[in-house]
C-alpha positions in Angstrom: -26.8 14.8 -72.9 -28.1 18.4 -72.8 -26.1 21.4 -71.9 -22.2 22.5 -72.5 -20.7 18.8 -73.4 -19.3 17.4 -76.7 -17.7 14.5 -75.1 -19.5 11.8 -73.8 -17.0 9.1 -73.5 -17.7 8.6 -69.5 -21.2 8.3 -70.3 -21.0 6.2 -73.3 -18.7 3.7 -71.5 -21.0 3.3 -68.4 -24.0 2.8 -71.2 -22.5 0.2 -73.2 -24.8 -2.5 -74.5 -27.6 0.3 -72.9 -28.1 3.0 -75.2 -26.6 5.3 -77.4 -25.2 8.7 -76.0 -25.6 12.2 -78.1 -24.3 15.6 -77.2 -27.0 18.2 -77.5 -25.1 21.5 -77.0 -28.1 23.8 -76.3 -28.1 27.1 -74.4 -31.9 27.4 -72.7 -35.1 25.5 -72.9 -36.2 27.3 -75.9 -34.0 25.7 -78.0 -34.2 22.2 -76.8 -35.1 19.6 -79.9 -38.2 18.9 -81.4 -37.1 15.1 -81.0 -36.5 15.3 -77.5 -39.1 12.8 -77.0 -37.4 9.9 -78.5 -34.5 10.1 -76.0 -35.1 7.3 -73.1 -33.1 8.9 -70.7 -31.7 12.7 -70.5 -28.4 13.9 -68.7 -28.9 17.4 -67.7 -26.3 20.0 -66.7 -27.3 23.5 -65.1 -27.5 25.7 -67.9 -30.8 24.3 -69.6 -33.8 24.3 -67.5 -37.0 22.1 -67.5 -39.7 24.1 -66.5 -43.7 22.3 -66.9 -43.9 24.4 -70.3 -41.0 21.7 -71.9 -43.0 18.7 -70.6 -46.1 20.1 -72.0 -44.8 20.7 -75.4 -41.9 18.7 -76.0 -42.1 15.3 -73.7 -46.4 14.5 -74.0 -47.0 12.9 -76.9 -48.2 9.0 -76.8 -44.6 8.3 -78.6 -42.4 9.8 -76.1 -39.8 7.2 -74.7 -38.3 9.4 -72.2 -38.1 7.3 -68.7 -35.6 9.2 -66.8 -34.2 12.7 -66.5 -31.0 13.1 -64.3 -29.7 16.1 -63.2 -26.1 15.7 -63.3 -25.5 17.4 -60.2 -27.2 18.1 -57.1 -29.7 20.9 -57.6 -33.0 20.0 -58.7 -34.7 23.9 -58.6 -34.2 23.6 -62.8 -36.6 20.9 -63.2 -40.6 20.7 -62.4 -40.8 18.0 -60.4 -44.0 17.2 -60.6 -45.0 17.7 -64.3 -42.3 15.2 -64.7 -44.0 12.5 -62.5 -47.4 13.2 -63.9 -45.7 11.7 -67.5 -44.0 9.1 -65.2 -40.5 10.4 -66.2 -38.2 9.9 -63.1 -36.0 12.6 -62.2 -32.9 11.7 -60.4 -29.7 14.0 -59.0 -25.9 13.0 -58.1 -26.4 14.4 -54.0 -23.0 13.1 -53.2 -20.7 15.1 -55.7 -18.3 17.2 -54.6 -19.0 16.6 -50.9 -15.1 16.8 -50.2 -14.5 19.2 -53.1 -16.9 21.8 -51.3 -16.2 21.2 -47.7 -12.6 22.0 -48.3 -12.7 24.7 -50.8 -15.2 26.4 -47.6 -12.6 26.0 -44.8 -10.0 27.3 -47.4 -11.9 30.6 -47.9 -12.9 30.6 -44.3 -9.1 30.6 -43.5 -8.4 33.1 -46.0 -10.9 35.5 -45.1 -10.5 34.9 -41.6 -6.6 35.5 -41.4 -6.9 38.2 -44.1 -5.2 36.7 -46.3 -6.9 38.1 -49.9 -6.5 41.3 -48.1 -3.0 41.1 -47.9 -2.7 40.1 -51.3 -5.1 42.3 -53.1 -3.1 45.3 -50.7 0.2 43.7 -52.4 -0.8 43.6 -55.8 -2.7 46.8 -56.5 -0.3 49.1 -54.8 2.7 50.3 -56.2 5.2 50.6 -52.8 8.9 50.4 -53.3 9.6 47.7 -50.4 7.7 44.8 -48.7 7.9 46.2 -45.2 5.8 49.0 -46.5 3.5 47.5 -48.3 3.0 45.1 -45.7 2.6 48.2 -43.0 0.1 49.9 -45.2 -2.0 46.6 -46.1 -2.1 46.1 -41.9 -3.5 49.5 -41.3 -6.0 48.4 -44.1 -6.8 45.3 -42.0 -7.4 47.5 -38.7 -9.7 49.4 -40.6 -11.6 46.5 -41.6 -14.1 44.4 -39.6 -13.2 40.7 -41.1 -15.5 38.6 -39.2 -19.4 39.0 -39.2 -19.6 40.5 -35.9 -17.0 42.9 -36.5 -14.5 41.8 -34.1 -11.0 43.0 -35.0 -9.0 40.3 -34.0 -7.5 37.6 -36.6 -7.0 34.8 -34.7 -9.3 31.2 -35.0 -9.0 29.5 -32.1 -12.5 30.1 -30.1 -14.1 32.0 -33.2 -18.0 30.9 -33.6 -18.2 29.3 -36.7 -22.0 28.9 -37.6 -23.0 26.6 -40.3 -26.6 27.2 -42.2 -27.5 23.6 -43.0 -26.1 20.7 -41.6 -26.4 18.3 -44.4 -23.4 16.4 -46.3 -21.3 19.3 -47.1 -22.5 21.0 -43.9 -21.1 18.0 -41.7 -17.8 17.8 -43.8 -17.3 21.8 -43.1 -17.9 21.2 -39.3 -15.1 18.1 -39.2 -13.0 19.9 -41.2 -13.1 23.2 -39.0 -12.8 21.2 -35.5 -9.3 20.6 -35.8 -8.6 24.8 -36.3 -10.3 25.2 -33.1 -13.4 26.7 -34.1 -16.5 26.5 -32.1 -18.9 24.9 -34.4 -22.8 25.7 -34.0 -24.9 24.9 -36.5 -28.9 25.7 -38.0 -31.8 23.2 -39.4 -34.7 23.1 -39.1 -35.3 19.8 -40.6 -32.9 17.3 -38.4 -33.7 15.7 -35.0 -32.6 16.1 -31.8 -29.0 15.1 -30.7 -27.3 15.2 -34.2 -25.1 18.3 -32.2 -24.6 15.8 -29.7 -23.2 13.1 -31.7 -21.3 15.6 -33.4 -20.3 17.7 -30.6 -21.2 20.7 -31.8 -23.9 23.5 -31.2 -27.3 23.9 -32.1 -29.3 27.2 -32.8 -33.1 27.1 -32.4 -33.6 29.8 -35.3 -31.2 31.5 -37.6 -31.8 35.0 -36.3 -29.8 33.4 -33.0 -27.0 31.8 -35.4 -26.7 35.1 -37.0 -26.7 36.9 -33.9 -23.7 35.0 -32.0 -21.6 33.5 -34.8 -18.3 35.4 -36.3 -17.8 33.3 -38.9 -21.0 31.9 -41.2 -21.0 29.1 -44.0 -24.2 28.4 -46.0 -24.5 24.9 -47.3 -28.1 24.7 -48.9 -28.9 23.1 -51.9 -31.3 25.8 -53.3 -35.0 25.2 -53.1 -38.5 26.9 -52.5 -37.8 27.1 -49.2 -35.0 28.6 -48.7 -35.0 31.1 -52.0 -33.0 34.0 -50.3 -32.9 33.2 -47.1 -30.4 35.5 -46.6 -31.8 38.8 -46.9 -32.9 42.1 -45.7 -34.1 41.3 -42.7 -32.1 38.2 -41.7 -29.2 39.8 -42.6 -30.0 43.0 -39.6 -30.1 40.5 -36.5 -25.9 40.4 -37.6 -24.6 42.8 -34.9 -23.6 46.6 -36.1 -25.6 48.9 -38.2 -28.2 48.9 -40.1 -28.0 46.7 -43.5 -29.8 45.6 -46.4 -28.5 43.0 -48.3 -24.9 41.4 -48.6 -23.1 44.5 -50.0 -25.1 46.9 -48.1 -24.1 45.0 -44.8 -20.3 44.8 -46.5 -20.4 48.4 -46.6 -21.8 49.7 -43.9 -19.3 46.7 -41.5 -22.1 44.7 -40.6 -20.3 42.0 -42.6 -16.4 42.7 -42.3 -15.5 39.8 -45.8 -17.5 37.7 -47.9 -16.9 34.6 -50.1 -19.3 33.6 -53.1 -18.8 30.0 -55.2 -22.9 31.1 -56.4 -24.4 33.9 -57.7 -27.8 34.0 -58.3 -27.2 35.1 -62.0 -24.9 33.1 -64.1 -22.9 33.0 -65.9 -21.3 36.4 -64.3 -20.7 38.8 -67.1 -21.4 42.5 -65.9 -18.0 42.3 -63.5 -20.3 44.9 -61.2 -18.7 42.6 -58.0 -14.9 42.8 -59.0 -14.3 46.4 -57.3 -15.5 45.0 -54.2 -13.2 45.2 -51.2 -12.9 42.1 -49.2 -15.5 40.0 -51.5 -13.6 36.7 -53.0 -15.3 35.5 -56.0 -14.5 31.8 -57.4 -16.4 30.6 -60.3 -18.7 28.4 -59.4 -15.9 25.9 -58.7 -15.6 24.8 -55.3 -17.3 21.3 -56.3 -14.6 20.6 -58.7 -11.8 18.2 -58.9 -10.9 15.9 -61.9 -11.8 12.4 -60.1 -15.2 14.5 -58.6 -15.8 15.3 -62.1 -15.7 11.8 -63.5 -17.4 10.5 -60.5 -20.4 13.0 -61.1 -20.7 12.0 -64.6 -20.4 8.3 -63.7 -23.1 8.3 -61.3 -25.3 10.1 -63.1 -25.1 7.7 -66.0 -25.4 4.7 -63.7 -29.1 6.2 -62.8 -30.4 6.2 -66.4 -28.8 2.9 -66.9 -31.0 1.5 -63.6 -34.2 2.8 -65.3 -33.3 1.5 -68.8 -32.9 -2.1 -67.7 -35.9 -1.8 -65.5 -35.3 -0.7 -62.2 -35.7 2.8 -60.2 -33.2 5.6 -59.8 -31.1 5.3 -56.4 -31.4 9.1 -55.8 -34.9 9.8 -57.1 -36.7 12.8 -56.1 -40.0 13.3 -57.6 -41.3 10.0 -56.2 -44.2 11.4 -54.9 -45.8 12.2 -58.2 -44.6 9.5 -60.2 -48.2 7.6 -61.4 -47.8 4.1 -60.5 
């Protein structure tokens, strides 16, 4: 196991009579072991990538035994791909964790920011008033003054808000069941999915995300992270949002393109500087919204179960380099 764990009991128990489980607390490639090679399967958190440069030096010799590296987890934008098939490693992820854990921790924030909720509270704890009722009618002038939905609409209440959804996958499809009963009208964008999934779902479709942008109040992005879409909200999607000009998510905060915001994922972590607490109406969580202690165990246990496939012979269930794995 590479990364942040000194406990592998999960992992050891599913690997019984398989192999041997070792902790090997490591922060970054660089200082990955020289005797990498002689594990047969790795288990590989966030925090330690695997770019081509570790395969080159560390997992091509004639005696490496490695047959499997599984990212325990769903993103897979850590690992090369490909210089991992080309030494026949499989790589392998866990897509199904925290499918629940994320679809509800999104509808929670939507709530929140939608109903103003963190506004009310932030209002309530930073300033010092000497009764409720007027810290309540100071933190609703606050609220008039802000734009809480991405259109810049005013009004708090759910029923027939547009809630747009920016991948439709797992997590995206749990968001959209999750939001029906609130009264939410669901539309969705991807690219990648046939005709009549809104159909079955009875939702929306938008032919481009410029038109979701455009018409939704209310956006959730639900994308594992990949070449493709490697800030795909940026400058110049963000400015088909109606309202002034903007530039990226704070700019567009600031200037009410974008009345609240919620982040589970920065793009730098682990979050250090604090340069994001002072913002008004941003909700940061840390990186959390997939956890839950049975979604935790269940993460770990599948990803074990994967290297134990490949070390009795089979394939991974969830491989996804298969395309350069030499036969």
């Amino acid at each position: 196991m590479v990364d942040f764990l000194a406990d592998a009991s999960i992992e050891a128990e599913v690997l019984k009579g398989v192999a041997r489980v070792e902790c090997w607390q490591v922060e970054g490639h660089h200082a990955l072991p020289d005797h990498l090679h002689e594990a047969a399967g790795l288990l590989v958190w966030h925090l330690v990538h695997f770019p081509r440069q570790v395969f080159e030096q560390k997992l091509s010799s004639e005696g490496t035994k490695t047959k499997v590296l599984v990212r325990v987890g769903m993103g897979i934008d850590s690992v090369d791909l490909q210089a991992a098939g080309e030494r026949g490693i499989y790589v392998a992820n866990v897509p199904d964790y925290g499918v629940e854990e994320v679809a509800d921790s999104t509808l929670s924030l939507i709530l929140n920011l939608v109903g103003s909720s963190s506004c009310l509270l932030f209002s309530h704890s930073r300033a010092a008033m000497a009764t409720l009722t007027s810290q309540a009618s100071r933190a609703a002038a606050q609220m008039r003054k802000t734009h809480v939905l991405a259109n810049g609409t005013k009004e708090n209440k759910i029923r027939g808000k547009k809630l747009g959804i920016i991948g439709l996958g797992k997590i995206g499809r749990a968001v959209a069941e999750r939001a029906k009963p609130f009264g939410f009208d669901i539309f969705f964008y991807d690219p990648y999915l046939t005709d009549g999934v809104d159909k079955s779902m009875g939702i929306g479709r938008c032919d481009s995300l410029e038109d979701l942008l455009a018409s939704c109040d209310v956006v959730s992005l639900n994308c594992d992270l990949n070449t493709d879409n490697h800030h795909l909200l940026n400058t110049a999607t963000l400015s088909h949002i109606p309202k002034n000009k903007g530039t990226a998510l704070l700019a567009a905060m600031k200037d009410g393109r974008i009345g609240a915001a919620a982040l589970d994922v920065l793009e730098e972590e682990p979050y250090t500087d604090g340069h994001l607490n002072e913002v008004p109406d941003l909700l940061l969580t840390p990186h959390t919204a997939f956890y839950s202690d049975e979604g935790f165990i269940e993460m770990r246990t599948k990803a074990a179960l994967e290297v134990k496939r490949v070390l009795q012979g089979g394939a991974p269930r969830n491989c996804v380099n298969k395309q350069w794995i030499k036969s």
